[in-house]
C-alpha positions as CSV (number, residue, x, y, z in Angstrom):
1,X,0.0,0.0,0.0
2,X,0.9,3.1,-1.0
3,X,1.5,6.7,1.2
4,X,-1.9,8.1,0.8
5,X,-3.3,11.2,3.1
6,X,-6.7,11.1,4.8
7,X,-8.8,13.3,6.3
8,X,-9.5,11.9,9.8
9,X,-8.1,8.5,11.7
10,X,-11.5,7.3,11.0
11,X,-11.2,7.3,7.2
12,X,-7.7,6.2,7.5
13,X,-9.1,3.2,9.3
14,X,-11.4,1.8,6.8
15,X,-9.4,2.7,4.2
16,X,-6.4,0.2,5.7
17,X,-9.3,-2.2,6.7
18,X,-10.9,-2.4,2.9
19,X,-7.6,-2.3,0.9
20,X,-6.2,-5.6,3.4
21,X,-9.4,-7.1,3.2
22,X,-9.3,-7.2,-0.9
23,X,-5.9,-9.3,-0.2
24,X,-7.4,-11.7,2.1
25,X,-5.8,-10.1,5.2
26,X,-7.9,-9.1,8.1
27,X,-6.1,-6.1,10.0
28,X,-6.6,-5.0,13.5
29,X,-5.4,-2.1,15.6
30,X,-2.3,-3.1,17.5
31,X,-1.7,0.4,19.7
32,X,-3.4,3.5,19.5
33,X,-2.6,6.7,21.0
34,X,-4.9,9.6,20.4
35,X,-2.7,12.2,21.9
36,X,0.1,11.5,20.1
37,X,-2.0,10.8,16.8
38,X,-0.5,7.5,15.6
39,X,-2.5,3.9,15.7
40,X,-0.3,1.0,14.4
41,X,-2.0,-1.8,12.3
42,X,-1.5,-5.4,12.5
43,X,-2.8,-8.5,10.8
44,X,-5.3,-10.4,13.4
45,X,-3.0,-13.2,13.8
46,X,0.1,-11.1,14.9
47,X,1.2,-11.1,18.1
48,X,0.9,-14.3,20.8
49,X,-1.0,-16.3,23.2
50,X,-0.8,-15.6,26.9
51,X,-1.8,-17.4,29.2
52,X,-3.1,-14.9,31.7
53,X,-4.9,-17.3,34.3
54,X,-1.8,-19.7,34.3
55,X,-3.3,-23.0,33.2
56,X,-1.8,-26.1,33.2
57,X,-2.8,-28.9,30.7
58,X,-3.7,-30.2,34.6
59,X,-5.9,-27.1,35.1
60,X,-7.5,-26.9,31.8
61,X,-10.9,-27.7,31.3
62,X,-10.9,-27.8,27.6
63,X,-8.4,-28.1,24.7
64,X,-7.6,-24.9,23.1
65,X,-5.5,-23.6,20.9
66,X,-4.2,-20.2,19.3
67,X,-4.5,-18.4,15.8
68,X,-1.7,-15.8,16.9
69,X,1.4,-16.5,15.1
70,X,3.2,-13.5,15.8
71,X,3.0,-12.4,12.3
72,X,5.4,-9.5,11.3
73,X,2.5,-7.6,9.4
74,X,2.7,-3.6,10.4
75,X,1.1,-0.3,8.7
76,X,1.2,2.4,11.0
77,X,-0.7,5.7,10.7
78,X,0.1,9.0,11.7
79,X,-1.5,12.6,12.3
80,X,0.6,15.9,10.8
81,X,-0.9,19.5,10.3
82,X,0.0,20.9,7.8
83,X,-0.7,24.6,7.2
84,X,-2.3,24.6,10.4
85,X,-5.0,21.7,8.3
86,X,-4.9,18.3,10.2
87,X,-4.9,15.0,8.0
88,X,-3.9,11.2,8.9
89,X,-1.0,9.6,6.6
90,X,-0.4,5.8,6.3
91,X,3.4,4.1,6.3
92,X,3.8,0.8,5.5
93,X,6.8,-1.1,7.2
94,X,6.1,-4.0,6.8
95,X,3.5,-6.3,4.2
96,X,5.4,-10.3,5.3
97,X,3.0,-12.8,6.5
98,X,4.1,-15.9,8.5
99,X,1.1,-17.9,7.6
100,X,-1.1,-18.5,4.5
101,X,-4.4,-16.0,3.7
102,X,-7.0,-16.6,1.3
103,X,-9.8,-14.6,0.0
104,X,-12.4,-15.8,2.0
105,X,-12.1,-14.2,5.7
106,X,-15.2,-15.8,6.7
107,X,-13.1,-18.2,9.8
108,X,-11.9,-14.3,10.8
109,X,-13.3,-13.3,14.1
110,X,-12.8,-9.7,13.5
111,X,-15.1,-10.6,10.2
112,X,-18.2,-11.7,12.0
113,X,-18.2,-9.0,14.1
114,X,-21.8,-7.7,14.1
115,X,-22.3,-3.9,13.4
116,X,-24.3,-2.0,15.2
117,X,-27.4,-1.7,13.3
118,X,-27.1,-5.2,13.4
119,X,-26.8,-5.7,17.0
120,X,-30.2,-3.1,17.2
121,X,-31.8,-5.5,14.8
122,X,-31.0,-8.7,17.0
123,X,-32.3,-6.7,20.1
124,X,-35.4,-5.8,18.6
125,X,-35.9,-9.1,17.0
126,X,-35.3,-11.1,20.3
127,X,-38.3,-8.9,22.5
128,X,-40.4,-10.5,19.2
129,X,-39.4,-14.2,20.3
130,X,-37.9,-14.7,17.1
131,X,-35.5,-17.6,16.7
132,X,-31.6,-16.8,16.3
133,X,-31.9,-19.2,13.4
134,X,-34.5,-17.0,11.6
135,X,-32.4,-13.6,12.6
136,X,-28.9,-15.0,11.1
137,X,-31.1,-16.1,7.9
138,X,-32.8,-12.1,8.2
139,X,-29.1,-10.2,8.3
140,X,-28.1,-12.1,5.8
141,X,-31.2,-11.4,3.5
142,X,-31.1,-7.6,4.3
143,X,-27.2,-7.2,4.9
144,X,-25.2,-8.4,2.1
145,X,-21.9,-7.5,3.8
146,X,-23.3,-9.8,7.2
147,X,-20.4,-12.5,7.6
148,X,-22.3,-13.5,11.2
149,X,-22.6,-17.1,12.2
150,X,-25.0,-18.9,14.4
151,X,-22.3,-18.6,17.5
152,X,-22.3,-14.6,16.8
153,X,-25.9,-14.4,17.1
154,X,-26.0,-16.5,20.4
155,X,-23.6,-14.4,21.7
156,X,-24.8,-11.3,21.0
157,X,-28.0,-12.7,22.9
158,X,-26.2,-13.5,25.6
159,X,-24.7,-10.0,26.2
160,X,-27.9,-8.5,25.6
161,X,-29.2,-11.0,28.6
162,X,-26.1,-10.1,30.8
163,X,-26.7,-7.1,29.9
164,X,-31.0,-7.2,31.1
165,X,-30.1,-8.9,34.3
166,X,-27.5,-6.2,35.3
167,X,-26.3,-9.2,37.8
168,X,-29.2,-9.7,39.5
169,X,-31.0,-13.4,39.0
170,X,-33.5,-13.8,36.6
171,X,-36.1,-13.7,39.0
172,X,-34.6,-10.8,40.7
173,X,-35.1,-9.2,37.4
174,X,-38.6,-10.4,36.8
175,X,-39.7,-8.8,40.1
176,X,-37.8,-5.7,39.3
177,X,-39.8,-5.1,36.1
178,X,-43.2,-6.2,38.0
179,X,-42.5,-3.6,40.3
180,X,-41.1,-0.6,38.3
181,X,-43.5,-1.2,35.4
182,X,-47.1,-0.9,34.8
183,X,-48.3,-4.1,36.2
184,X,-50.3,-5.3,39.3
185,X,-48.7,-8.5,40.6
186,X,-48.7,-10.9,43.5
187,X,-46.5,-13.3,44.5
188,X,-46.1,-16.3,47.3
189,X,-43.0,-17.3,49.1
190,X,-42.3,-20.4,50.4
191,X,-39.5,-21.0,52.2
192,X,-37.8,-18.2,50.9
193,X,-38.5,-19.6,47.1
194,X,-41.5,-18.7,44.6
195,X,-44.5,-20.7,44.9
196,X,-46.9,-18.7,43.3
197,X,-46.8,-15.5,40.8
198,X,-49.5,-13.6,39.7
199,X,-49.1,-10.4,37.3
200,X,-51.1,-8.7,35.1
201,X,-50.5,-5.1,32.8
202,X,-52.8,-2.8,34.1
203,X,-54.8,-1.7,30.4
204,X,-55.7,-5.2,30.7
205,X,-57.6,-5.0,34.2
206,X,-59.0,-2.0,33.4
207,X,-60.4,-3.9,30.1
208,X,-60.9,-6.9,31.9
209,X,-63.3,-4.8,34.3
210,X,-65.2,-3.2,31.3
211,X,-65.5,-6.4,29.3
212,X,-66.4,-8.8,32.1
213,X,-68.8,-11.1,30.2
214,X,-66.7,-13.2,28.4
215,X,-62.8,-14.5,29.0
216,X,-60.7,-16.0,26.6
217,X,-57.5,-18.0,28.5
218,X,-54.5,-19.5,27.0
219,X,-53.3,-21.9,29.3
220,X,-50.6,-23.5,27.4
């Protein structure tokens, strides 16, 4: 890649990203540094594992492995003003791979990372009790660019869940929705567990009380 000059780190960045990407190489950013105005590029497989829990083959739970190969990849970007104008330029020092990289990036992490339109879409969809099955097959209809798998989605679902809860228990939760939304509720302990719940949404005992002829129940 060439010495080309951007107008903010932000174009800079997906200008590296896209050009990489035609190549087959995924990059990430390395270091960053805003006040000093560089951010150093790598490929996603530079650098190395470390083991920051110190496991043991004794300890570990699961077999695991690493992608890192401490690939020598490096494009670094720097800020300059000139005539008072700010604007990002890129350097290359170094284009050498240690491994093999191919055109489809789809066994990339970094490449299934959801944007976040996409993650608003998989919120939205998951209050509708759609399947993640159904919302994979969705961004892929409506995002052509989408390289998500079914792990991404499940993921993203679990953060959002994590995320719900707050760290409170999910019926910790439940009773601190009943209680801070509109909803008359009830509920019976027994020995310091739920026996019984009761809640209903108050429009629908206010139309319960008008329309008190007839009651339609789904007890499934």
């Amino acid at each position: 890649m060439q010495s080309y000059t951007f107008n903010t780190r932000e174009e800079l960045i997906s200008a590296v990203r896209d050009h990489y990407k035609q190549q087959g190489v995924v990059t990430t950013i390395k270091r960053s540094d805003s006040k000093k105005g560089k951010v150093i590029f790598g490929c996603d497989r530079s650098g190395k594992y470390r083991n920051r829990v110190s496991l043991t083959e004794d300890t570990r739970q699961r077999q695991t492995s690493t992608r890192l190969t401490e690939c020598p990849f490096e494009v670094k970007g720097k800020r300059q003003l000139v005539d008072g104008q700010e604007s990002w330029s890129v350097f290359v020092v170094s284009e050498e791979h240690n491994h093999e990289h191919g055109v489809n990036l789809i066994g990339h992490p970094y490449v299934r990372r959801l944007s976040s339109e996409e993650k608003t879409t998989i919120h939205s969809m998951s209050l509708s009790g759609i399947r993640p099955s159904q919302m994979l097959s969705y961004l892929k209809e409506e995002h052509g660019n989408c390289n998500a798998i079914r792990s991404t989605i499940y993921n993203e679902l679990t953060s959002i869940r994590l995320e719900v809860l707050d760290g409170r228990t999910a019926v910790d939760t439940l009773l601190h929705v009943l209680r801070n939304g509109p909803f008359e509720f009830q509920v019976d302990f027994r020995n310091g567990c739920i026996a019984n719940i009761f809640f209903s949404h108050k429009k629908s005992i206010e139309l319960c009380r008008r329309f008190s002829t007839v009651f339609l129940l789904d007890c499934t």
